[in-house]
Each structure stands twice: as structure tokens, then as C-alpha cells.
KETORFI-246717 format. One record per residue: x, y, z of N, C-alpha, C in turn. Coordinates in steps of 0.05 Angstrom, whole numbers, plus 32768, in hexadecimal, padded with zeros to 4 digits. Each point is the difference from the previous one (the first is absolute). Layout:
BEGIN
XYZXYZXYZ/...
//
This chain:
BEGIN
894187C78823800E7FF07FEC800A80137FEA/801980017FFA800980127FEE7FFF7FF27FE0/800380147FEE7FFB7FFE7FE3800A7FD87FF2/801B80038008800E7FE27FF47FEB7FE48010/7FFF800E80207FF37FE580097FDD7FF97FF7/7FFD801E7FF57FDE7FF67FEF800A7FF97FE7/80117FFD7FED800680027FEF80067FDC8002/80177FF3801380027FE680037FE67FF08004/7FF1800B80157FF67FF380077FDD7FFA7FEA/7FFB80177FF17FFD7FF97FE780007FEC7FF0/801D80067FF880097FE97FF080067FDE800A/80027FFF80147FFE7FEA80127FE27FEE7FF7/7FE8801580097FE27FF07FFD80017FFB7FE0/7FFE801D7FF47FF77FFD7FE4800D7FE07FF4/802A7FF9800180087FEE7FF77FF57FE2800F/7FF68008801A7FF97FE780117FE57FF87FF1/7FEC800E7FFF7FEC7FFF7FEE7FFB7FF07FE7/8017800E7FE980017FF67FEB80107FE38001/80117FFD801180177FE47FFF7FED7FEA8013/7FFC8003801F7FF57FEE8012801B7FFF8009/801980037FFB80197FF6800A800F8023801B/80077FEF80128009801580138012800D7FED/800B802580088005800C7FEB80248007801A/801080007FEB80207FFD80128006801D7FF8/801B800F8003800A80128006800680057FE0/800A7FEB7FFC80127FFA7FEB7FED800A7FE2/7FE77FFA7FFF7FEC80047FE4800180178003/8002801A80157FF880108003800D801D7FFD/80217FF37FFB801680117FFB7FFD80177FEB/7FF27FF67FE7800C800F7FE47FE680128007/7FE17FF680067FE280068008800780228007/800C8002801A800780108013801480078000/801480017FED801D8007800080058007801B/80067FF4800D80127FFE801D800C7FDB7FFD/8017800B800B80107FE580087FF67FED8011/80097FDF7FFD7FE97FEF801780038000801B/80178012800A7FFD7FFE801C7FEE801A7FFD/7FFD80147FFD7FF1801080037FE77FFC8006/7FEF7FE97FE17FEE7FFB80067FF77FED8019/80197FED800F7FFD7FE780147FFA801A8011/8009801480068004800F80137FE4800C7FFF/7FF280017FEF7FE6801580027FEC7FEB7FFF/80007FE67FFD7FF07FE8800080017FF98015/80138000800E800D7FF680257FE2801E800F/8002800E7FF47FF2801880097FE27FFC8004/7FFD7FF87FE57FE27FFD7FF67FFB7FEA8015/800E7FEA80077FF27FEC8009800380028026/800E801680097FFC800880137FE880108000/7FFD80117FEE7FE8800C80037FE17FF17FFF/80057FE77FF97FE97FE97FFB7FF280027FE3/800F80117FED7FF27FFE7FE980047FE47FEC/801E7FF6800580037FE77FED80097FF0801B/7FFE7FE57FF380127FE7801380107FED7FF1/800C7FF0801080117FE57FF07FEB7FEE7FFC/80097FF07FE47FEE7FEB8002801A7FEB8005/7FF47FED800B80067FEF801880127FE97FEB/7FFD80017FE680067FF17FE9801680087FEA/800A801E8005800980137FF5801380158015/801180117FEB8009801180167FF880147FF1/7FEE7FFE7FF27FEC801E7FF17FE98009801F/7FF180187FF17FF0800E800F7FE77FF57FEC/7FE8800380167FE880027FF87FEF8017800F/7FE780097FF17FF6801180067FF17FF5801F/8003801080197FE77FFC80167FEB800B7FFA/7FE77FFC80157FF080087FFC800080278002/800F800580117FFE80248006800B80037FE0/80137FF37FF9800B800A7FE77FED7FFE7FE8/7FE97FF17FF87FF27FFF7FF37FEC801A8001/7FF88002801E7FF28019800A800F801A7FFA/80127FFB800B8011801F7FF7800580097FE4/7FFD7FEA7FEE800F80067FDA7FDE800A7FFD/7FEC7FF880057FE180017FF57FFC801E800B/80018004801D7FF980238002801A80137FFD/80137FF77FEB8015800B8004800D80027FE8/80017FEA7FF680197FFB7FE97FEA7FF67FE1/7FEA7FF97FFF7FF67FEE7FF17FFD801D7FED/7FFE80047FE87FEA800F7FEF7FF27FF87FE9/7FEE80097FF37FF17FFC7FF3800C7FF77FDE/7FFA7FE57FFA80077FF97FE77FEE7FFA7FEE/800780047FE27FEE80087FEC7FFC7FE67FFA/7FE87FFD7FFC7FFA7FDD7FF680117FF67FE3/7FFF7FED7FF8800A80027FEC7FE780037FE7/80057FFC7FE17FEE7FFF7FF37FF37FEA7FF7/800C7FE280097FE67FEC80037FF580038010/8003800680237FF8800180127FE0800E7FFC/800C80137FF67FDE801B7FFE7FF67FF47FE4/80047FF57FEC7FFA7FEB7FED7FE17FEF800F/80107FF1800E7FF17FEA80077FE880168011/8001800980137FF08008800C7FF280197FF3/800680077FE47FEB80127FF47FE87FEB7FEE/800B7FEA80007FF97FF47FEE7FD67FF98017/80028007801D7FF57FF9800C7FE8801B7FFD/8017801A80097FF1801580067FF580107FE2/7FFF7FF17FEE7FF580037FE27FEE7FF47FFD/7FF27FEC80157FEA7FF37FF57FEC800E8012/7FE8800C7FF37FEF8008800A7FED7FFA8008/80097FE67FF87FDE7FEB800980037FF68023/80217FFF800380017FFE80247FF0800C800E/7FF47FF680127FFA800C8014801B8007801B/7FFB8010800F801D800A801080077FEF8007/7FF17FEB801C80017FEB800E80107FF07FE6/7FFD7FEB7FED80127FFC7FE6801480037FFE/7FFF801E7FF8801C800B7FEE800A80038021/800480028019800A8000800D80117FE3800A/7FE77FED7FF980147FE0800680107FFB7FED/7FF980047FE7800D7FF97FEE802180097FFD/800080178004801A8012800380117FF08017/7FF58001801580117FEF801180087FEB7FFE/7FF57FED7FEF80037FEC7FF2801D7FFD7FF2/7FF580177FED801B800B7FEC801E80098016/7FFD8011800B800B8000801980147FED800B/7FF07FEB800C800E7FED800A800E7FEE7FF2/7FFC7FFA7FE2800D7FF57FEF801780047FFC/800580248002801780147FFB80107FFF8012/7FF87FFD801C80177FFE800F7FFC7FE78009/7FEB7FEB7FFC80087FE880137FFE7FFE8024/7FE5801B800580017FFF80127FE57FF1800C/7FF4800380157FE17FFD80017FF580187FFF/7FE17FFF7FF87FF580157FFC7FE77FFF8011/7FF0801780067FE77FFF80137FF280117FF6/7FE080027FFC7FEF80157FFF7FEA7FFE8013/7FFF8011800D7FE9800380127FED80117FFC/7FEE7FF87FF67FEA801A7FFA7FE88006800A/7FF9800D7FFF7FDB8002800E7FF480147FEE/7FEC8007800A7FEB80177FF07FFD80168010/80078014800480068018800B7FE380068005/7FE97FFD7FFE7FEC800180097FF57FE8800F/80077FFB80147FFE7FED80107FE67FF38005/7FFA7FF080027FE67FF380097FFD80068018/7FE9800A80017FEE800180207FEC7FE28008/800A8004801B7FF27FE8800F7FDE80037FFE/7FEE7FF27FF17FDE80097FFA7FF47FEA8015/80087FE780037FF17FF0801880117FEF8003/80017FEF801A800D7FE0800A7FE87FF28005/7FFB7FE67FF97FEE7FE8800080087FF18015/7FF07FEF800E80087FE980127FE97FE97FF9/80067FEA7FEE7FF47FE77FF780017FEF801B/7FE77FF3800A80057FEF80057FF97FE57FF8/80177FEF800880017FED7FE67FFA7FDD8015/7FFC800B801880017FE9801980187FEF8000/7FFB7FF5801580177FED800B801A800A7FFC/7FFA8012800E8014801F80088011800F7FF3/7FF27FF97FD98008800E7FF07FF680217FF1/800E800B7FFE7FF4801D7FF4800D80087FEB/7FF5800D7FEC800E80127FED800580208000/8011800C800380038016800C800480167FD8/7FEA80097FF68002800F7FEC800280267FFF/800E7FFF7FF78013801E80007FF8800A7FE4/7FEC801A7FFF7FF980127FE8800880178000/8002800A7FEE800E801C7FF27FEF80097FF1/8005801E80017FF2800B7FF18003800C7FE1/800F7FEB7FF680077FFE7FE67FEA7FE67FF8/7FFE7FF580117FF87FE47FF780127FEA8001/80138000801480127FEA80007FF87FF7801C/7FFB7FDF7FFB7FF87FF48014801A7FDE7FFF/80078003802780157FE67FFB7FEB7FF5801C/80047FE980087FF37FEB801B80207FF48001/7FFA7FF88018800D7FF2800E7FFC7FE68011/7FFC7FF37FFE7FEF7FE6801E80197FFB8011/7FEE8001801F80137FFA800F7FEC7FE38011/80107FFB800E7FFA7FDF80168003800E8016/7FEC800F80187FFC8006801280087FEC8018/80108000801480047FF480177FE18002800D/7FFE7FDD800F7FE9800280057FEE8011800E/8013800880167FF080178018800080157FF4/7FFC800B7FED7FF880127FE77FE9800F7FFC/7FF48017800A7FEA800580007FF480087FE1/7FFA7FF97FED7FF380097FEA7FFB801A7FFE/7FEB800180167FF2801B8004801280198007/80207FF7800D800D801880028009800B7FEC/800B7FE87FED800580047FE47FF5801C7FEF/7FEA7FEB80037FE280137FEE800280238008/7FFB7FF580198004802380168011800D7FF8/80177FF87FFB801D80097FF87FFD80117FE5/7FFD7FE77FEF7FF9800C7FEB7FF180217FFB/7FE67FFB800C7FF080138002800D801E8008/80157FFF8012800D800F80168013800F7FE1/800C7FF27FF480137FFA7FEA7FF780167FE7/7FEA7FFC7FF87FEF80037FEB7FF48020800B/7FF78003801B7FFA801C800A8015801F8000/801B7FEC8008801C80158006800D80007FE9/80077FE87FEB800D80067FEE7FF580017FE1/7FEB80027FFE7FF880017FE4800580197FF0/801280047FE7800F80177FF7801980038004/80107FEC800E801980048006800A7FEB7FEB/801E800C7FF1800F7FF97FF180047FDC8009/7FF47FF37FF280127FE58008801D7FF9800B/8014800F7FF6801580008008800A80098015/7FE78015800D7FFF8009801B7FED7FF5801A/7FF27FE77FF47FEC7FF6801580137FF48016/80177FF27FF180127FE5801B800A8016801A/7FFD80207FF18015800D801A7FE780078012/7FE480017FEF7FE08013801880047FEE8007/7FFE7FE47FF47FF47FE98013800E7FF78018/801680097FFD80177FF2801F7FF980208012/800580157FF88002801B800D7FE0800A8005/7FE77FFC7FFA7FEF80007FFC7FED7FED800A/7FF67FF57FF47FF57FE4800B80027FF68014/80167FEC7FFD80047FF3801880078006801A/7FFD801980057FFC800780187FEB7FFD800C/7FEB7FFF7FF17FE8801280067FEB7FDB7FFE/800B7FF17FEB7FFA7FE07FFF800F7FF8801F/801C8006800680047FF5801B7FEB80048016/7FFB801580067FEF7FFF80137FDB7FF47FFD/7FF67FFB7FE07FEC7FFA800780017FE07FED/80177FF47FF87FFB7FEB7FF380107FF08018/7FFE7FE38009800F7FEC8018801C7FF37FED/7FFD7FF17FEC80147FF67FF28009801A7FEA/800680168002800280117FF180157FFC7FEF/801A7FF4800D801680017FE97FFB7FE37FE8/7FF07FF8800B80007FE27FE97FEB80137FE1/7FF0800A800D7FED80157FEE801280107FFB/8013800980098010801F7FED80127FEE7FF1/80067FE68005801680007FED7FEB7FF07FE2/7FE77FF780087FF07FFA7FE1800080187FF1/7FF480198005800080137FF6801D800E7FF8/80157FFC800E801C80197FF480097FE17FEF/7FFB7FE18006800A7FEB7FDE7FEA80117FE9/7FEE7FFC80057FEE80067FE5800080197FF3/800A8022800D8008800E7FF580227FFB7FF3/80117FF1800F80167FFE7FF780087FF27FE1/7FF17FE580067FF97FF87FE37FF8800D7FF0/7FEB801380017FF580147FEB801480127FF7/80148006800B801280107FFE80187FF67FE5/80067FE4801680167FE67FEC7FF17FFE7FEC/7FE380057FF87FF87FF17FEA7FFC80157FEE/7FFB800E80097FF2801F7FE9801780177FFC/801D7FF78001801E80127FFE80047FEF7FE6/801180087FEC80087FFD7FEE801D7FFC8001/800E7FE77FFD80138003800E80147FE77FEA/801480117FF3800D7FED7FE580247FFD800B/80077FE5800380227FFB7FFA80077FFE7FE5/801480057FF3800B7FFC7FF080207FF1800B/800D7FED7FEF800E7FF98005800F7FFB801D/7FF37FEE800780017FF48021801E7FF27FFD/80097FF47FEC80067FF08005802180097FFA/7FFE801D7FEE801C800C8000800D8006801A/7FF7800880128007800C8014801B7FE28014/7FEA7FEA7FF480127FE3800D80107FFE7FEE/801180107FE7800A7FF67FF5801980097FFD/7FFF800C8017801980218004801F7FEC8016/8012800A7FF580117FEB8015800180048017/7FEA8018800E80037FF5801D7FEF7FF2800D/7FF67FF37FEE7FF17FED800B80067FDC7FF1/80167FFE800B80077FEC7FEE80067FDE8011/7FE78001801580017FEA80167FE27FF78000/7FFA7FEE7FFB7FE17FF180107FF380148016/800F8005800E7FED800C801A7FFE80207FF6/800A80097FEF7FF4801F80007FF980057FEB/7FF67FEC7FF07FEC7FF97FED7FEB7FFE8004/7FFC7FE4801C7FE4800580057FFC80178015/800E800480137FFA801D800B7FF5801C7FE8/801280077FF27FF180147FEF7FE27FF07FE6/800A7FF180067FDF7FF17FEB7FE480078014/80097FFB80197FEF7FF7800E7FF2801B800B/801A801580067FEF801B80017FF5800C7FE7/80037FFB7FE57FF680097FE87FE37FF68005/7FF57FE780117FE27FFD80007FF3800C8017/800D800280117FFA8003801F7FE980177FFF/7FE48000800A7FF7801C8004800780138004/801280018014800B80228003800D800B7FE5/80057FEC7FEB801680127FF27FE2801D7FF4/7FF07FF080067FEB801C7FEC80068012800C/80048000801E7FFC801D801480207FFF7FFF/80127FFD7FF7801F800C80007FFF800F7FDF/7FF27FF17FED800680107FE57FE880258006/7FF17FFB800D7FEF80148006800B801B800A/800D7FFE801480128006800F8012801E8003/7FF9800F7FF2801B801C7FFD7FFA80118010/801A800080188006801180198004801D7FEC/7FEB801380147FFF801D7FF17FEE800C7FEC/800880107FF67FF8800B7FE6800E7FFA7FE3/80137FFC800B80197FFA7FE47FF47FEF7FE8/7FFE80097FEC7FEE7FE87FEA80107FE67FF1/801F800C800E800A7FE47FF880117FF6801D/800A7FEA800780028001801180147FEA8000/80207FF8800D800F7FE67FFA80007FF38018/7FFC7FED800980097FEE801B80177FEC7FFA/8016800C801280177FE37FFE80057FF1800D/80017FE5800680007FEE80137FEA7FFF8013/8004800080167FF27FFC801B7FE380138001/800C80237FF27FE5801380067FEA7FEC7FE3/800D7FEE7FF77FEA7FFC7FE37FE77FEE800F/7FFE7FF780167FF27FF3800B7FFA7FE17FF0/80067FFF7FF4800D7FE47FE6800E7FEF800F/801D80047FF880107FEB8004801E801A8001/80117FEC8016801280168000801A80007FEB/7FFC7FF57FF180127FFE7FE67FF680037FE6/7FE7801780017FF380147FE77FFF80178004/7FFD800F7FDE7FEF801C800C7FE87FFD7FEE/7FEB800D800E7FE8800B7FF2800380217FFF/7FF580017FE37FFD801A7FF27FE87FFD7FFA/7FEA801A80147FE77FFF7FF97FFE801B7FF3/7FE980017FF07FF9801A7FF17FDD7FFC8004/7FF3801A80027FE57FFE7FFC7FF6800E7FEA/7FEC7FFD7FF57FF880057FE97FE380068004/7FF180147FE37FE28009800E7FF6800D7FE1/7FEE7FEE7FF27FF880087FE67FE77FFB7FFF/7FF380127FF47FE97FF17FF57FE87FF58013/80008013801D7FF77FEF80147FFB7FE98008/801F7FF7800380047FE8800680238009800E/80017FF3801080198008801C80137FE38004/801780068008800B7FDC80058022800E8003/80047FE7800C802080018002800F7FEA7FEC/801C80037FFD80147FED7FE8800B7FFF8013/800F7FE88000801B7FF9800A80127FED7FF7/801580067FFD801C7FEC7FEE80127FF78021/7FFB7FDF7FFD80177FFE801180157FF07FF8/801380068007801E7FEE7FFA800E80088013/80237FEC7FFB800880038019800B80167FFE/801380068021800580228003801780037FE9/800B7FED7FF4800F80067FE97FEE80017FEB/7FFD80197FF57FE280037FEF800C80197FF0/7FFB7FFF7FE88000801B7FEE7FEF8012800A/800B800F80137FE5801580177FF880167FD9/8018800F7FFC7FF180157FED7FF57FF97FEB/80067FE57FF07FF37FFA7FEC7FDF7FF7800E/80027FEE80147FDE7FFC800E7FF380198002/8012801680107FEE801780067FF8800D7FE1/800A80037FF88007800F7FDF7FE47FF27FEE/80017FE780007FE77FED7FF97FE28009800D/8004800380177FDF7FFC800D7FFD80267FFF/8014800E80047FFB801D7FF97FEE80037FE1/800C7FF97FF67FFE7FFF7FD77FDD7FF28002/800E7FE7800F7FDF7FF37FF57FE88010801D/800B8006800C7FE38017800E7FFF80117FF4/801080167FF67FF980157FEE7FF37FFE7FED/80017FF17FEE7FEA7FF17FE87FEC7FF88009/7FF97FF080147FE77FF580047FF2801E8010/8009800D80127FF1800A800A7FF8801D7FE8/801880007FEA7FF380157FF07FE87FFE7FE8/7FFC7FE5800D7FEB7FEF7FEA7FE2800B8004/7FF47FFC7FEA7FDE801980057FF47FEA801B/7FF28006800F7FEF7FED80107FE87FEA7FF1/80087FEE80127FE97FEF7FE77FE67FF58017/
//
């Protein structure tokens, strides 16, 4: 792509961005000092190349998805916040009575206000809880409580309703089996011993083995859902964006904002990279967003952020925001 067609195609997202309206030949004349066939001529280009398309309503261009992808590792750079912007969010990283976990929701908070997008924090404790025992209650009439301890002192149960041909005693056994191989392992690492591990070794000496592996990988899983720290901010901006301006992809994106998996998609960053953008389809979301995740690590305490909106999104002002507010928090004394 030569200099004018990064230069159009640029100005294409950035004005698509700020307007919502497909962007014509014609706005773009005085922008780019070139004449409008020139520019039809290098837009006819771009959209062979798959970076813009017609909207179907217009004889303007809109950004595609490659074109969104291509301006972000390519064309996007870094912009200076403004001075309310860092206003509001010093107003956070000045209070010293936060604790990280806090001054980390809170900011996002602030955040999402600013751009109107949704916001996500996912956090944990970088010192992970170790697995210290599993319990098996029996509670009769083919009920049990299945209790999961740490060695912090965090204790969650679970009760399950055993199918009748249910041996108790394999349970129990299980347990036992459970409590011998994995005691000291990271909680967050028992669901992978216990499928890779375990249950191999339960298949051959337990008869109903998978009804027993799946009590034990619910009751660590729950412990997991229940003991993550896990905050939305503004759910409800994200429905409020005009591409979502129909009943049905309202409740479609409502509906994945609750869905379990979204914990394990905000979790999520392919690589090492500490910030990381997904557009459309790779966001594992919905294919008409991007997520911008960043991870963060203060104070021994670890977690991921994530801003989503749709792929028409102020990419440098979001990135520019969660850069600013990780640098602050993570330059913060540990608490």
C-alpha cells in the first residue's frame, strides 16, 4: 500500500468513526488535496484490496474488518489524553486509601463513562490458592456435599443429587485419590491434573467414573466462578452504539455480556503482548466488536482490563487510556 492509499484510508476510519455516516470521495477532496476522481480511483483500490466497502444504503465507503486491522498495526498512533481525561483519573490515582483491586475498578469505571464503552476487570491474587483438602458429605438419599479448601483458608461446598446407581463409596474413594495427588496445586490448575491426571487412573479403578469426575471438575469450577473478582462497568453502553439498533442484537449481545464464557474470553491474551486488540470474529465476542485487553500487576495482585465497543471505536484514545491508567496503577507502592 503506498503513502496516499494509507493516508485515505486513514482518513476514511478516523471520519467513519467520528460521523457513523459512510465517508464519499467528495469530503475528502480539500483533506488530501487530490481531485475526486483521484480519490474514487484509490477508494475503487482500497476496496479491491478489502480494506473499505459500500454500504448498501450509501455510495460512501465504510471501514472492513482487514481495514480496521490494518489502520491498528499500521496507521493508528499514540494520542495524548486530553486534560480532563487525566483530571478525572488522577483524581483516583491520588487517593491513597485505594487498595489496587479499587483504584483499578474504579478507573475503569471512569473509563467507560469517557468513551461510552463497556468496561471489564478481571482480577485475581497473584499468589494463588493451593488446593489443602476436598470433603465428601454424606447427606443420604443420594445427596452429598462436595467441600473444596485452600490453604489460605477459603472454603466453598457445593451439593450435588447423585443418580441412583451411584456408588457413595466411589465418591469417597475418589476423593481420597484427589486429596493424595493434588494437594498444593494452584486451584486454577487442579481442572487441567484432574482431567490429565486423575481420571485416568479413577477410569480404571472407579465403574461409574465419569458421573464422579464431573462432581469433582463442577465443584472446583465453581470455586473458581466464585473466588475471581470479576467487575462490568457500563453494560449497557455498548447496546447503545448504532450498530446495534434492532431487538435481536440487543438481546444477542445482552445475552453474551452474562453468558459464562465471557469470564474466560476477557481472560484471554494470545502471547506475550501486554496489550492486546481483537476485531470482529478473532474477539471471540461477537463479530461486530473489538476488545482491547491490557494486563496489569501491582501490589501483588494480577488481572486483566478490557474495553469493548464496536469495531468503530476510538482504538488510540482507548489504547492511550488503559496505557496511562496501567502506568499509574502499576507505579503505585504495593499495598
Amino acid at each position: 500500500m503506498d503513502e496516499r492509499k494509507k493516508a485515505l484510508l486513514k482518513e476514511i476510519i478516523e471520519t467513519y468513526v467520528k460521523t457513523v455516516r459512510p465517508v464519499g470521495s467528495n469530503s475528502l477532496c480539500k483533506k488530501l488535496k487530490c481531485s475526486s476522481a483521484t480519490i474514487r480511483n484509490e477508494m475503487v483500490a482500497l476496496e479491491n484490496m478489502g480494506y473499505i466497502e459500500k454500504n448498501h444504503i450509501s455510495s460512501g465507503r465504510i471501514p472492513s474488518e482487514l481495514g480496521y486491522k490494518y489502520y491498528v498495526e499500521n496507521l493508528m498512533q499514540p494520542k495524548d489524553l486530553t486534560g480532563e481525561d487525566m483530571l478525572k483519573l488522577q483524581t483516583i490515582f491520588n487517593n491513597n486509601e485505594l487498595e489496587v483491586s479499587d483504584a483499578v475498578t474504579k478507573c475503569l469505571e471512569i473509563i467507560s463513562d469517557l468513551t461510552n464503552y463497556t468496561s471489564v476487570v478481571l482480577g485475581k491474587n497473584s499468589n494463588d490458592n493451593l488446593l489443602k483438602q476436598v470433603n465428601i458429605i454424606d447427606l443420604d438419599n443420594h445427596k452429598i456435599i462436595a467441600v473444596v479448601c485452600t490453604d489460605k483458608g477459603i472454603v466453598e461446598n457445593k451439593q450435588f443429587t447423585l443418580p441412583e446407581n451411584t456408588n457413595i463409596d466411589e465418591v469417597i474413594k475418589t476423593s481420597e485419590m484427589i486429596n493424595k495427588m493434588l494437594i498444593g496445586t494452584p486451584i486454577n490448575k487442579v481442572s487441567e491434573k484432574l482431567e490429565f491426571e486423575v481420571k485416568p487412573i479413577i477410569a480404571k479403578k472407579i465403574k461409574d467414573y465419569n458421573t464422579v469426575y464431573n462432581i469433582f471438575y463442577d465443584a472446583f469450577h465453581d470455586f473458581l466462578v466464585h473466588n475471581t473478582n470479576i467487575h462490568v462497568s457500563g453494560r449497557v453502553n455498548l447496546l447503545k452504539e448504532p450498530e446495534y439498533d434492532n431487538t435481536e442484537d440487543i438481546k444477542r449481545i445482552a445475552s453474551k455480556l452474562e453468558d459464562e464464557s465471557f469470564q474466560d474470553m476477557v481472560s484471554k491474551i494470545d502471547g506475550n503482548e501486554e496489550l492486546k486488540i481483537y476485531i470482529g470474529e478473532e474477539s471471540n465476542f461477537d463479530d461486530n466488536v473489538t476488545v482491547i485487553k491490557r494486563k496489569y500487576k501491582s501490589g501483588g495482585e494480577e488481572g486483566t482490563i478490557a474495553i469493548i465497543g464496536p469495531k468503530r471505536m476510538e482504538y488510540e484514545r482507548v489504547v492511550s487510556l488503559l496505557n496511562y491508567m496501567v502506568d499509574k496503577i502499576e507505579g503505585k507502592d504495593g499495598k
